[in-house]
C-alpha atoms as one frame of an Amber mdcrd trajectory, in Angstrom:
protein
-225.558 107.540 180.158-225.639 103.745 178.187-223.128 101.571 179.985-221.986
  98.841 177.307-219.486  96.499 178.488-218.829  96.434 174.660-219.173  98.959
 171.817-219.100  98.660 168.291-216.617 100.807 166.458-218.127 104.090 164.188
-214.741 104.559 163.755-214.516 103.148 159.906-216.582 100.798 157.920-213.600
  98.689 157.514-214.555  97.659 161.012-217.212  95.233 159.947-216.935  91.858
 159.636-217.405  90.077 156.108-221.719  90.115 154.932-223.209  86.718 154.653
-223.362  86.946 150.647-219.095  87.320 150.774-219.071  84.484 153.146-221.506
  82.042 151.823-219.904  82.663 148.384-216.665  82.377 149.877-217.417  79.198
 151.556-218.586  77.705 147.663-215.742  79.274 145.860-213.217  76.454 148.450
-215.007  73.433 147.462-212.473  71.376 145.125-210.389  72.961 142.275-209.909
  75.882 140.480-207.511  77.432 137.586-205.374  79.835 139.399-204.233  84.036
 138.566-207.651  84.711 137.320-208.518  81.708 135.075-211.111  80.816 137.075
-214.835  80.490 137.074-215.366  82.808 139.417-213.556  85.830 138.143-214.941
  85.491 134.558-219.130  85.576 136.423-217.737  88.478 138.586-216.536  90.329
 135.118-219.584  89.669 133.617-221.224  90.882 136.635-219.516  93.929 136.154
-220.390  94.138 132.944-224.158  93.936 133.431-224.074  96.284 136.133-222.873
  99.219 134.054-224.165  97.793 130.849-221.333  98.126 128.750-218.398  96.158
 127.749-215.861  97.040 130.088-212.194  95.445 131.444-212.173  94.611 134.970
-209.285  93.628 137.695-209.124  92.553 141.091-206.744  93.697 143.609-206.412
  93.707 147.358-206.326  96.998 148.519-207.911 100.538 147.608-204.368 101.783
 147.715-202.947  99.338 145.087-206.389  99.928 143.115-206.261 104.045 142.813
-202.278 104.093 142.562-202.239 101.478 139.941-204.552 103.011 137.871-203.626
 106.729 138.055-200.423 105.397 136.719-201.650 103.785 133.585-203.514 107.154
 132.881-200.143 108.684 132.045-196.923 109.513 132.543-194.357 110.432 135.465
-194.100 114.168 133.987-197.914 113.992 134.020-199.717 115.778 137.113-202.936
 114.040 138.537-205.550 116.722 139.738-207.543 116.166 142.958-209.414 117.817
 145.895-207.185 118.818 148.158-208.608 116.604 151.083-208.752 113.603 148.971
-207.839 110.025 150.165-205.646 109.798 147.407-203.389 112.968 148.560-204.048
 112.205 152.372-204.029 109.079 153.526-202.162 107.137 150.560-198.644 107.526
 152.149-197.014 108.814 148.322-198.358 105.580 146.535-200.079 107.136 143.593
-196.524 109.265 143.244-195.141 105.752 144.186-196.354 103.843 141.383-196.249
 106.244 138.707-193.011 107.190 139.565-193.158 110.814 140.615-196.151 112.324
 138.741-197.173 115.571 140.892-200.765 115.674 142.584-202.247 118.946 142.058
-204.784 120.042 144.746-208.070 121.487 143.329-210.261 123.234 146.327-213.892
 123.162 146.651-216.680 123.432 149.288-217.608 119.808 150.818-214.868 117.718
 149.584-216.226 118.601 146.245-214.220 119.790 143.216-215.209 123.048 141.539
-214.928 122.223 137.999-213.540 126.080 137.246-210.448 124.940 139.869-209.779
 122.324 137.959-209.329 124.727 135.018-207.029 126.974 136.525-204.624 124.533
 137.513-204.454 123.392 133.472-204.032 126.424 132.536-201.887 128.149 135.285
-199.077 127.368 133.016-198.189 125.460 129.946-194.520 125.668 129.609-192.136
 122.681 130.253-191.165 123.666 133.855-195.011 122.776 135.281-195.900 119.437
 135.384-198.441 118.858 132.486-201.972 117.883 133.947-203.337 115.138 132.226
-206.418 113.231 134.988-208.539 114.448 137.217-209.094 111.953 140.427-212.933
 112.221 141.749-213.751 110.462 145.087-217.021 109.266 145.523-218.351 109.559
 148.495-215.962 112.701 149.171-213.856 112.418 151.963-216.331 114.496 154.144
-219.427 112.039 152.941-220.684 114.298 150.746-221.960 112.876 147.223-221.142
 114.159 143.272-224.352 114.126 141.399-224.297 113.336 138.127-224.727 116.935
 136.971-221.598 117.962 138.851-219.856 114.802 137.426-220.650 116.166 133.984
-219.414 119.628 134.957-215.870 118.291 135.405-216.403 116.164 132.318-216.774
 119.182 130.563-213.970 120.707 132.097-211.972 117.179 131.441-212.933 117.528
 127.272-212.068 120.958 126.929-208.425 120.653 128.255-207.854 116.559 126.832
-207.721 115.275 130.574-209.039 111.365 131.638-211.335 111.070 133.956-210.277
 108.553 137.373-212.925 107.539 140.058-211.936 106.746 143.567-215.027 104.718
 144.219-214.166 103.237 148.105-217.756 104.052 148.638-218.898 104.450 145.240
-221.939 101.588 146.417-223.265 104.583 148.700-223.292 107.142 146.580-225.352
 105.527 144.415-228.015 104.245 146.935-227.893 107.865 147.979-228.505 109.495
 144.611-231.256 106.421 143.872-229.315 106.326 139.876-228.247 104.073 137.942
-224.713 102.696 138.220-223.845 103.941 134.738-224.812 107.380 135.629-221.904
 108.200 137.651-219.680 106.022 135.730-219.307 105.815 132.209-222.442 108.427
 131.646-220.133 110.732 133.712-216.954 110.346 131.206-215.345 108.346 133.822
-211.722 106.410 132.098-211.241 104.274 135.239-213.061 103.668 138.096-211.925
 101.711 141.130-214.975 100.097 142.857-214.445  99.554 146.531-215.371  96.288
 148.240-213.762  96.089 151.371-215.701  99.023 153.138-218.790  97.174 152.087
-218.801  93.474 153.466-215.928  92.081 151.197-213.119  90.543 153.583-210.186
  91.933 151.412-210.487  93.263 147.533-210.833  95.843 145.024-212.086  96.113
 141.595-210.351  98.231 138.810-212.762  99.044 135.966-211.550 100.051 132.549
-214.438 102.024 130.983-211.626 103.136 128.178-210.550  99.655 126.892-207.021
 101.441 125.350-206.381 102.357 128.631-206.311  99.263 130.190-203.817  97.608
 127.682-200.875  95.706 129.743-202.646  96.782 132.999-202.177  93.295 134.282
-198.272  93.506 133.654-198.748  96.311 136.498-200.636  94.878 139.148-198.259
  91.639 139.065-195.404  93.996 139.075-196.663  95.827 142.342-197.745  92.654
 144.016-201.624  92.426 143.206-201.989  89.498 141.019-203.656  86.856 143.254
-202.480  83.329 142.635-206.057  82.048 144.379-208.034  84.956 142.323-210.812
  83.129 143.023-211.535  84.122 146.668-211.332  87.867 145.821-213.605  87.501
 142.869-216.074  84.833 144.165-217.051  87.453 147.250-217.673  90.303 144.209
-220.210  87.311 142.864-221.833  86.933 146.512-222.197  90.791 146.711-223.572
  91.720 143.116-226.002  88.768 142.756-229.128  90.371 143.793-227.901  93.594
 144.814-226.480  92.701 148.415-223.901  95.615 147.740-226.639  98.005 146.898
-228.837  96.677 150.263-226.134  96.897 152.158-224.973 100.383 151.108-228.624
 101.677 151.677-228.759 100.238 155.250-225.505 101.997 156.396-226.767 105.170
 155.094-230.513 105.236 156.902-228.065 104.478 159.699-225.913 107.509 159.356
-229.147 109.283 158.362-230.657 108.474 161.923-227.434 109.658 163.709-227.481
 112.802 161.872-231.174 113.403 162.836-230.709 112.825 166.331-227.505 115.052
 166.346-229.147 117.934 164.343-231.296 118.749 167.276-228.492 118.716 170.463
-227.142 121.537 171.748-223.728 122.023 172.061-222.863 120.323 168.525-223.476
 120.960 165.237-222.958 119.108 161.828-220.080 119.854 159.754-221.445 118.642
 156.266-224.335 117.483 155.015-225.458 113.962 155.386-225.071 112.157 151.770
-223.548 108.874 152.692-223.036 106.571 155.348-221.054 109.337 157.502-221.930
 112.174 159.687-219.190 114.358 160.828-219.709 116.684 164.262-218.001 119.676
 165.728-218.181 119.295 169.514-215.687 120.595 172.161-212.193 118.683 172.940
-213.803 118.087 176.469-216.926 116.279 174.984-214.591 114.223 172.510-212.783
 112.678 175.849-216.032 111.612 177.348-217.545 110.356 174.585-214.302 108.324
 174.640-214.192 107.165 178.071-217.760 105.492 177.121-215.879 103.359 175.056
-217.038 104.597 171.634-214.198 104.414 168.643-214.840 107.080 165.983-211.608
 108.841 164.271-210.699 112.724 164.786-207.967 113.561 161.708-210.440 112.549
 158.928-211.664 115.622 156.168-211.195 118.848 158.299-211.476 118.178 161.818
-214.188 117.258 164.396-215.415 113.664 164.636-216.391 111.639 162.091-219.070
 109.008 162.618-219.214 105.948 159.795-221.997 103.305 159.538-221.347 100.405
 157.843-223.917  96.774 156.060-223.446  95.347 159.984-224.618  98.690 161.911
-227.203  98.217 164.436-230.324 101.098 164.827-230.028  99.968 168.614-225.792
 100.896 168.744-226.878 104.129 166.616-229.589 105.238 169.108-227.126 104.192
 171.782-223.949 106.366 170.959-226.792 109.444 169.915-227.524 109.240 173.765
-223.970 109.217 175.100-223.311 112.172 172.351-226.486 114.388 174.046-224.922
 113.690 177.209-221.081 114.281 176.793-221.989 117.527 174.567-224.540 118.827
 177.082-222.260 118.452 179.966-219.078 119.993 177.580-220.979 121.850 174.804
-219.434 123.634 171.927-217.499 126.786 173.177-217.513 126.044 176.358-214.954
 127.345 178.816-213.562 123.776 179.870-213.314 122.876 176.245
């Protein structure tokens, strides 16, 4: 068994430290002056990076937080008697502590199921249509995380299934993109494809779990929809007065495709982690491996140990088990590492094991 005196955390990608492109542009965006709340430089190249990158005309916001970012714009998707359909395990009905109810004060969640974190579009229909009197909340968007929750990835085919669903029964279409970067570099597709292609309304691009220090993008694929969305964010606290340092990292990370090198690196990493663990005994893999995350089933007592190594990796995520996530700063050398402390712990505590 690896004795480090010091581990790096799989617990969460937000773990890594900001990538060099962030930092170097942050590091240019300080020098001298700049027009504050968005007038900037910065933010209007980081727009039109945008822009380019889904090649269409399309309104785009920064905010701090993911949170702020899915809240705000499942709120300007409707109203508060409006109900906002999404997987049942989905960040936004999980781990948002009420925010999307929050900011659109009240309007219900209503929890689709499906195998993998994934929506079936034919759940989605039977919560419209359950009922269409004036006692049910009346569905009008249907929230899509991509990555999933359990790193599993929406293909553009089964994006277009749910816009199908989404045209039938008049609902928009809301993206919960915290790791939209490595779902693409998964699926090897254009940005576009599981975007605007893919009927998405709004999507909210995540930066922060791919080198950014702090900031999220909201982008308005339905221009109407975006109308006085700025009116909301400085109402809930998310208009920057120094835009420019949330923006000017979004520059640093689209110029050349850093976030799309960086998104492919954490996922070969996860990919190695998942190859090593598909072979040991006493585990197993709980989903596939889409993304930059590889969740295991191993036994309480193997959890511990892997613990007392001094490995950080979170336990309440998805369904259970232990959830592994690779990030841009991932090392093959910490991967290979914590692969050999997992053989060990689980081989010494496997699966079913009577002092599980």
């Amino acid at each position: 068994m690896t004795t480090h005196a010091h581990r790096l955390h799989f617990a969460s990608d937000n773990y890594a430290g900001i990538c060099p492109e962030a930092l170097t542009a942050l590091q240019q965006a300080n020098d001298g002056y700049e027009y504050s709340y968005g007038d900037d430089r910065w933010t209007a190249e980081a727009c039109d990076l945008f822009r380019s990158l889904f090649e269409c005309d399309c309104e785009v916001y920064f905010v701090f937080n993911g949170t702020a970012a899915n809240s705000l714009a499942l709120a300007a998707l409707g109203q508060s008697y409006h109900s906002r359909i999404c997987h049942e395990h989905a960040h936004v009905e999980t781990d948002e502590c009420g925010a999307p109810e929050f900011f659109s004060h009240g309007s219900k969640l209503l929890l689709a199921q499906g195998a993998n974190g994934k929506m079936d579009p034919a759940s989605i229909g039977d919560l419209v249509t359950r009922r269409s009197d004036i006692h049910y909340p009346k569905p009008r968007v249907v929230s899509i995380t991509q990555a999933t929750e359990m790193g599993t990835v929406y293909t553009p085919a089964e994006l277009q299934a749910i816009q199908a669903v989404a045209v039938r029964h008049r609902l928009k279409l809301h993206m919960d993109g915290a790791r939209l970067a490595n779902a693409i570099a998964s699926l090897e597709v254009k940005p576009r494809a599981v975007a605007q292609d893919s009927g998405i309304d709004v999507l909210c691009f995540g930066g922060s779990k791919n080198g950014l220090s702090v900031g999220e993008a909201v982008i308005f694929f339905d221009l109407a929809a975006a109308e006085e969305f700025a009116f909301r964010c400085k109402q809930a606290g998310q208009l920057a007065s120094k835009m420019r340092f949330l923006a000017a990292q979004w520059v640093g990370l689209l110029r050349a495709d850093a976030w799309l090198q960086h998104a492919r690196h954490a996922n070969q990493c996860a990919a190695l982690l998942a190859e090593r663990v598909a072979t040991m005994p006493g585990v197993r893999l709980m989903f596939p491996r889409q993304a930059n995350s590889v969740f295991v089933q191993m036994s309480p007592a193997a959890i511990a140990a892997l613990r007392d190594c001094g490995w950080h990796f979170y336990t309440f995520i998805g369904v259970g088990g232990a959830r592994f996530m690779c990030s841009w700063s991932t090392r093959e050398a910490d991967v290979l590492a914590l692969a050999a402390d997992l053989e060990t712990c689980a081989g010494r505590h496997p699966l079913g094991c009577l002092d599980a």
